[in-house]
N, C-alpha and C positions, 0 to 999 in steps of 0.2 A: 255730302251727297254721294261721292263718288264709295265711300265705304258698305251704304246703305243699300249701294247698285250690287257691291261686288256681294255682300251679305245672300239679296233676294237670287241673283243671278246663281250663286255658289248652291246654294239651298237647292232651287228647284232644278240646277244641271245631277246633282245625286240622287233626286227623286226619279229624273229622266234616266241616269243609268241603273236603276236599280227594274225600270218597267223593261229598257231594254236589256237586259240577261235574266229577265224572267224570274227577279228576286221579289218582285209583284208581278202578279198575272192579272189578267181582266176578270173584273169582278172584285178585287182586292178592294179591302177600304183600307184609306189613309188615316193615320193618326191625324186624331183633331187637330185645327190650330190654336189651341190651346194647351195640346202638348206637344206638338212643335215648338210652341216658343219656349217652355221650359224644359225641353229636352235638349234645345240647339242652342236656349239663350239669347234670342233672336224677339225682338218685338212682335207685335199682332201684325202691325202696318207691313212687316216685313215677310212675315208668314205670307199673308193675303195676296202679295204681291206677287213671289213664289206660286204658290197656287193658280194665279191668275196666268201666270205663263204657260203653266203644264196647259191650263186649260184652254191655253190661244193655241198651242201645238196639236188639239185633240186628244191628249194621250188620257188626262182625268173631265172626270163628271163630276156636277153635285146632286146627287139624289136626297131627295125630301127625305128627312128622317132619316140618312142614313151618312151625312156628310160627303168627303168624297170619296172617290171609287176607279179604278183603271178601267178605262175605257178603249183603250186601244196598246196592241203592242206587235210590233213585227213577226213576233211568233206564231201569232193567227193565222197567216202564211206558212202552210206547209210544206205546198206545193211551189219549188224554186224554180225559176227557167235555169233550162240546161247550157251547157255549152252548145254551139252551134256548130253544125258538121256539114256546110255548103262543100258541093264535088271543088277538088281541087282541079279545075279545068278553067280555062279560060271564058268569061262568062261572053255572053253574045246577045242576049234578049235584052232588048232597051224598056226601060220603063216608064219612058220619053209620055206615053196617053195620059197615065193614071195621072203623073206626076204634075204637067198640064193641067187637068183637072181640077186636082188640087190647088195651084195655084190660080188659075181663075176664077175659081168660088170662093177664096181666101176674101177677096172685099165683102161679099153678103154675109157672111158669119157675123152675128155678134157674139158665141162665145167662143175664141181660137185658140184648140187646146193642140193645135198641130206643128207649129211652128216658134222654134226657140227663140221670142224676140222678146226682151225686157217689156213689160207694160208701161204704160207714158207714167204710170203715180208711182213706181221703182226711182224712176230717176230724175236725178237733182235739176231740174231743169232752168233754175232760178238762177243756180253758180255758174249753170255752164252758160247761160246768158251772158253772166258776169265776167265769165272769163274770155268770150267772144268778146266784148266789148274792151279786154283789156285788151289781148292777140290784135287787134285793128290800132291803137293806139302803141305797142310795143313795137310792131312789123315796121320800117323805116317806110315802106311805099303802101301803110293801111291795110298789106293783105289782097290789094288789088290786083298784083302782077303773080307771073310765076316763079316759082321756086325750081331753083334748079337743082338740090342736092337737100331737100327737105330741113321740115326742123329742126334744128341744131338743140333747143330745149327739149325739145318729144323724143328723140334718140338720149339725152345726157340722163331723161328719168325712166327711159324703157332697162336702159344698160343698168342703172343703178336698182332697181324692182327686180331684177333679174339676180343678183346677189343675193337675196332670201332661198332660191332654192340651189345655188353653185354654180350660178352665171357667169363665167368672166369675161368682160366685156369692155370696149372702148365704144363710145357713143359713134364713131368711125366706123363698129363693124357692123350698126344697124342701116339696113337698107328700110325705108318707111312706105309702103302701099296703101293703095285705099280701100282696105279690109282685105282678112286674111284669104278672099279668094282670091287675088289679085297675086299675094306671096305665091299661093298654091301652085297659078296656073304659070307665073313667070318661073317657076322651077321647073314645072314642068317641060315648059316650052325649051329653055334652058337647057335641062340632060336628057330629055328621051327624045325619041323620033317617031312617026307615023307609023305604026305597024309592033312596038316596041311592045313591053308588057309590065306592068305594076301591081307589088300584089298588096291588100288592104286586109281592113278587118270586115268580118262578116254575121251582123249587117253591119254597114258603113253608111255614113249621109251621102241621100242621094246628089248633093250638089260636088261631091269629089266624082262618083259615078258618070255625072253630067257631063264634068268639065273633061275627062280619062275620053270620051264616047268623044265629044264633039274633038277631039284630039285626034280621034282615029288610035287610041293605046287598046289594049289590051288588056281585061282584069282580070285578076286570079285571087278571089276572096277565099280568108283564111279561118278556119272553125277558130271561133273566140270564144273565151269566159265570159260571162255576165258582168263578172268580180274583177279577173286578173286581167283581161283583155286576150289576145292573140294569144294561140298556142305556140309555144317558145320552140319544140321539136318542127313541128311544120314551119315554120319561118324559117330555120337554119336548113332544113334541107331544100327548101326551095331556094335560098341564096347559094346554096352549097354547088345547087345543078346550076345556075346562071342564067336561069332561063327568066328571069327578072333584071331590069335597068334600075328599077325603083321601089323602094317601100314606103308606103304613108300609112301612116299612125298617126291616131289621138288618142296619146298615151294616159291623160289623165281627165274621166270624165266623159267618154266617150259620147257622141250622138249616133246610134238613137239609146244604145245599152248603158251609158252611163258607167263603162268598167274602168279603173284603174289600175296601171301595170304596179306590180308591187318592186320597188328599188333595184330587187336582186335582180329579176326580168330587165329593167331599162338598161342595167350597166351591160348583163347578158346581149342586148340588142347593140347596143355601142359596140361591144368587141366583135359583135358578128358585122359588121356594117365595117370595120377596119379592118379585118381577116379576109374578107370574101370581097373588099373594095365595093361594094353598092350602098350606093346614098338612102338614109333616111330623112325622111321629110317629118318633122314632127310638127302638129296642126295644135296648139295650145291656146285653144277659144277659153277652153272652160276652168283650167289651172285654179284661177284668182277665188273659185265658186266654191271652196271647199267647207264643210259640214264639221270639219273638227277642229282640231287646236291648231294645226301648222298646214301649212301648202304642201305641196306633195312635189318631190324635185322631180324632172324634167330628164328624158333620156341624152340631152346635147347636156348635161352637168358631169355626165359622164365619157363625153365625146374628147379624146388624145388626139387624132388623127383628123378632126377635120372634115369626117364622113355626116355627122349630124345639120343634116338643115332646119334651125328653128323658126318657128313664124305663131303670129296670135294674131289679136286685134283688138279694139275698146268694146268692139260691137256686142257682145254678152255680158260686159260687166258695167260699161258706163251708157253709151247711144250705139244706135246704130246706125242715124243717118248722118252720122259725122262722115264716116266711112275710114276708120283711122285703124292702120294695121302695120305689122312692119315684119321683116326676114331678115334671121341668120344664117349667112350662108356657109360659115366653115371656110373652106378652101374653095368652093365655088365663087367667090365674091364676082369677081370679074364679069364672069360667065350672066349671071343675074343680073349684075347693074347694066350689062350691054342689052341683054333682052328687057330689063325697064324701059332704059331708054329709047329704045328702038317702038316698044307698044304705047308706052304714054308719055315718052319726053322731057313731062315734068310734073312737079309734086302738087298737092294740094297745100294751099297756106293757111289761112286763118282758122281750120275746124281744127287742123293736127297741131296749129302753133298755141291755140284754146285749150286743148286737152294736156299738152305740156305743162301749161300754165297751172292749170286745174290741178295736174298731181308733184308742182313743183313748189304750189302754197300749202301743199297736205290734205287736201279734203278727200283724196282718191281711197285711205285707207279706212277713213271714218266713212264712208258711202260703203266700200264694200263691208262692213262689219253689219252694217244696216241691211243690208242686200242681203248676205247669207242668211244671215236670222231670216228674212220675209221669206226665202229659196227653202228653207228648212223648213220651215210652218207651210210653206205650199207642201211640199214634197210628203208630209205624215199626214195631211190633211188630204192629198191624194191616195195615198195609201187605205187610211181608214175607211174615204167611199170606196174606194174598186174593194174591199173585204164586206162592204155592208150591200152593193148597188150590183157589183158584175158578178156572171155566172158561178156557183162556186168553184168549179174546178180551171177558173183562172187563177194564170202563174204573173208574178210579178218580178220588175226586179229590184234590189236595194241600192242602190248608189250612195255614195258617200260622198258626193258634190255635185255638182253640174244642175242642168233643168230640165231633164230628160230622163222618163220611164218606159221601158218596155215589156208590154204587155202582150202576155201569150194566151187565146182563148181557145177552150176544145176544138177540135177540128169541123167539127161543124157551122163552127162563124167565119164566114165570109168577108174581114173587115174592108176590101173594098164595096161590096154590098152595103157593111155596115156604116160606109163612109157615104153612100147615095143618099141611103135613110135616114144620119144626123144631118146633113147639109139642107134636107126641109125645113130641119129644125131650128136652121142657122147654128149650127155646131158645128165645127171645123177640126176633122180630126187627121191623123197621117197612117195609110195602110199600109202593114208592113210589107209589100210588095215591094213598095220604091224604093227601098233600102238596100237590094239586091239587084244583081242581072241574070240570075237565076229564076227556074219557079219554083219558089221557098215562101216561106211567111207569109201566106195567103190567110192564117186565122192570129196573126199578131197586128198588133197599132204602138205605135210611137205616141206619148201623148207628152207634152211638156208642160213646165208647170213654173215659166216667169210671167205670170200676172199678181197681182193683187188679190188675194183669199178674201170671197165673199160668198154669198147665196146662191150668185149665179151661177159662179161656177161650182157650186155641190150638186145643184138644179141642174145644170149640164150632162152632171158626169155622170146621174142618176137618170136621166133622160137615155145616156151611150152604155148605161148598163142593164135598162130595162129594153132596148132595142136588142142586145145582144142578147138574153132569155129567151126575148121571143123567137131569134132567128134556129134555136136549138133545137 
């Protein structure tokens, strides 16, 4: 069985990179399957199967009379979003309304194409049952008391997962939160002060915004790539002047642009983070979410000195309502476990001592193999309507993991207008207002894509692209 997987798998991942570099274009037909199998030597059962994937992804069709046919390819896309060039000034405009907003009409939506949260049919819900049920039997007092210095199994396999991309780690030097805002905000509480200033990528999620603002900090968002993330000259000369405490990056995957930094840039950031002594905070929700063959390393794999603070959580890749997250602090440790202790005391037991469980029996890396695949067939599947459904001279952008697109429409859409008009529709979208503390991206949307591919949501997004026509 397992030959037969690698066979159908191998076949249609060649047929996929031959539509992406445009070695097929749309319109293309495919060799039969009939000379597929006596040109690869490959069964019928095996052909079909192959076939059957390209066409769960959208990328072929079968046309009456005419077999298959490419039906979609990135290249359709001409028009790419640019980098971003927010003023490099200290941003001051809250976007505390929209953002509200959005979060209280999040319950009436039934389709929520705004908000990065796994769909309940993503995830394993049965194992992690199962492995709640052991964490209660394994924990000496059932899980019912507090822990005071967290999972001892949830730190042994965060340190050990962390080796795949040049992690080096003692289970010792994971501090565990309950989710990755919890790392965020105890760093920040940690090294900055009331009035200090931090500078991000831009746009950046509104909930780093949120938490920077009810802080009393200061932000200095930085023109980013779509692709490579942050511009690498503006970041050095802004640590260069000092006029920054802190950097936060989410280096691989970003929310809402989805960019990842490419190697040369992360180690580039490390050495600027050792040289210029100011801490980076790196925020690795989306890491685990990758679209190709290997993970993509981490700016702390290249951290010598101790300037890198790493942090993630389960919440993107496995639940969310576990609330299971955890930080490396570098040469911080101290500084962090005193501001833990001081905010919440003590740890969460039985959902982070379940989720240890969960990835210390193996089933964490067969769920995510599961998960990328549904994340990828979202992500082309979103692609193809915004090229079929939204105005033509929308820009998209490509990510190469994560569950988040950004979307730029001529300047005449209004997307928090266009967010009033889907929320009739119970369609729940994010305007790229809230992404900013600036006034920028007033005709861009964030739309994300961890649900389950069906009707509804092509019905949606064809619903949020015939509203954006008409508002032209």
């Amino acid at each position: 069985m397992k030959n037969v997987v690698n066979l159908y798998a191998t076949l249609s991942s060649e047929i996929e990179q031959q539509i992406k570099t445009n070695v097929l274009k749309i319109g293309d037909r495919l060799p039969s399957l009939r000379s597929i199998c006596s040109e690869r030597g490959v069964s019928m059962n095996t052909a079909i199967r192959a076939f059957h994937e390209l066409e769960k992804l959208g990328l072929i069709e079968a046309k009456p009379q005419s077999g298959y046919v490419v039906s979609y390819s990135h290249s359709h896309f001409k028009n790419i979003v640019a980098s971003s060039q927010p003023k490099m000034v200290k941003g001051a405009n809250s976007m505390d309304e929209i953002m509200n907003l959005v979060v209280e009409n999040y319950p009436m939506a039934k389709t929520r194409l705004s908000s990065a949260i796994l769909d309940a049919r993503l995830v394993p819900i049965n194992k992690l049952n199962a492995a709640v049920g052991a964490a209660t039997k394994s924990l000496s007092d059932s899980g019912v008391n507090y822990s005071v210095y967290g999972s001892e199994k949830l730190k042994t396999q965060i340190a050990k997962r962390a080796t795949v991309w040049g992690g080096k780690f003692q289970p010792s030097d994971i501090i565990t939160t309950s989710g990755s805002t919890d790392a965020l905000a105890f760093t920040l509480l940690a090294l900055t002060r009331r009035g200090d200033t931090i500078a991000v990528e831009s746009p950046v999620y509104y909930g780093i915004l949120r938490l920077a603002y009810s802080l009393g900090l200061q932000v200095i968002e930085l023109p980013t790539d779509p692709k490579v993330g942050v511009q690498m000259d503006a970041l050095e000369r802004l640590m260069k002047s000092k006029k920054i405490k802190l950097c936060l990056l989410v280096s691989n995957f970003s929310n809402p642009m989805g960019a990842c930094m490419p190697e040369e840039h992360k180690k580039r950031v490390a050495q600027m983070a050792a040289k210029y002594q100011i801490p980076v905070l790196e925020d690795d929700v989306y890491g685990e979410l990758f679209f190709g063959n290997k993970r993509p390393r981490n700016i702390k794999s290249f951290d010598e000195e101790g300037m890198v603070l790493w942090c993630g959580s389960f919440s993107k890749t496995l639940v969310s309502g576990y609330r299971v997250g955890w930080l490396e602090a570098g040469r911080f440790k101290k500084e962090l476990e005193k501001v833990k202790l001081n905010h919440t005391l003590y740890c969460t037991t039985i959902t982070h001592e379940a989720v240890g469980i969960f990835l210390e029996i193996g089933r964490y890396e067969h769920h995510l193999k599961k998960l990328r695949a549904s994340l990828y067939n979202n992500y082309l599947n979103f692609q193809r309507c915004i090229s079929l459904y939204f105005p033509e001279e929308t820009k998209v952008t490509h990510p190469t993991g994560g569950m988040n697109l950004w979307v730029e429409f001529p300047k005449k859409v209004n997307t928090i207008e266009l967010y009033n008009q889907a929320i009739l529709h119970r369609i729940s979208i994010s305007p790229g207002r809230t992404y900013t503390l600036q006034h920028q991206y007033n005709h861009c949307l964030k739309l994300s894509f961890g649900m389950k591919w069906g009707d509804d949501i092509d019905s949606a997004l064809k619903r949020v692209g015939k509203l954006a026509k008409e508002m032209m």
